[in-house]
C-alpha positions in Angstrom: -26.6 -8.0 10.5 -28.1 -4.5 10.9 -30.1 -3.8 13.8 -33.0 -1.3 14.6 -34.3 0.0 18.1 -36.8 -1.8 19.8 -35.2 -5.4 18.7 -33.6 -7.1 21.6 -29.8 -7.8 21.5 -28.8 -11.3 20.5 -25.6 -10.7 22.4 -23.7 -8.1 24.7 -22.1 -5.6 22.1 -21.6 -2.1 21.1 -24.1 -0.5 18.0 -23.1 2.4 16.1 -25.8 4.2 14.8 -26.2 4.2 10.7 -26.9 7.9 11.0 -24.5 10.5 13.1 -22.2 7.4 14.4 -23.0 7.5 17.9 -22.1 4.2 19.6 -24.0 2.5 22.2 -23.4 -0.2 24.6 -26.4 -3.1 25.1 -26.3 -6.0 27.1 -27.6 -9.3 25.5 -31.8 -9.9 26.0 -32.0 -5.8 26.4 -33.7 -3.7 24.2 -31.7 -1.8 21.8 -32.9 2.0 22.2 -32.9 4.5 19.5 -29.7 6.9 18.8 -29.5 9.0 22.2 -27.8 11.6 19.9 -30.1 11.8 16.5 -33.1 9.6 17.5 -32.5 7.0 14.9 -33.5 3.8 14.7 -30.5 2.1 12.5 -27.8 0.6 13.9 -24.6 -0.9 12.0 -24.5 -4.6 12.8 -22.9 -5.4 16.5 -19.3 -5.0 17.7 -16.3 -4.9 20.5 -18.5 -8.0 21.8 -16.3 -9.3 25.4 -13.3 -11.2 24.6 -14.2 -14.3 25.7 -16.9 -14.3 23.5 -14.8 -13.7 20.6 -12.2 -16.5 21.4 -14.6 -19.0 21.8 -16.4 -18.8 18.6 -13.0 -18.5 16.4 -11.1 -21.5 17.9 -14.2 -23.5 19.3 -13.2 -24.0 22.7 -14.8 -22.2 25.8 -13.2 -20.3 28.3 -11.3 -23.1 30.6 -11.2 -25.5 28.2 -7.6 -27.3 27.5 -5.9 -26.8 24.4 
């Protein structure tokens, strides 16, 4: 899902803007800013969330959980 500046982040993840492809880093419940580099607003939807993020949502287990 796209994002735009001024939205908050849903979760801890890297944007890259729509624009000139600058990527920026925003922690979850912070404010996205605009493109540092072109001023835009658009961002391409969020990626390189943390690892343990990503592990948990593909096999359903959280971190410490037995197999």
């Amino acid at each position: 899902m796209p994002a735009r500046a001024g939205e908050r982040a849903h979760e801890t993840g890297d944007f890259r803007c729509d624009k000139c492809g600058m990527k920026v880093h925003v922690a979850k419940n912070r404010e996205i800013p605009s493109c540092i580099r072109c001023g835009n607003d658009a961002y391409s939807e969020r990626m390189n969330e943390p690892s343990h993020l990503k592990s948990s949502r593909s096999t359903g287990r959280r971190p410490g959980d037995r197999p």
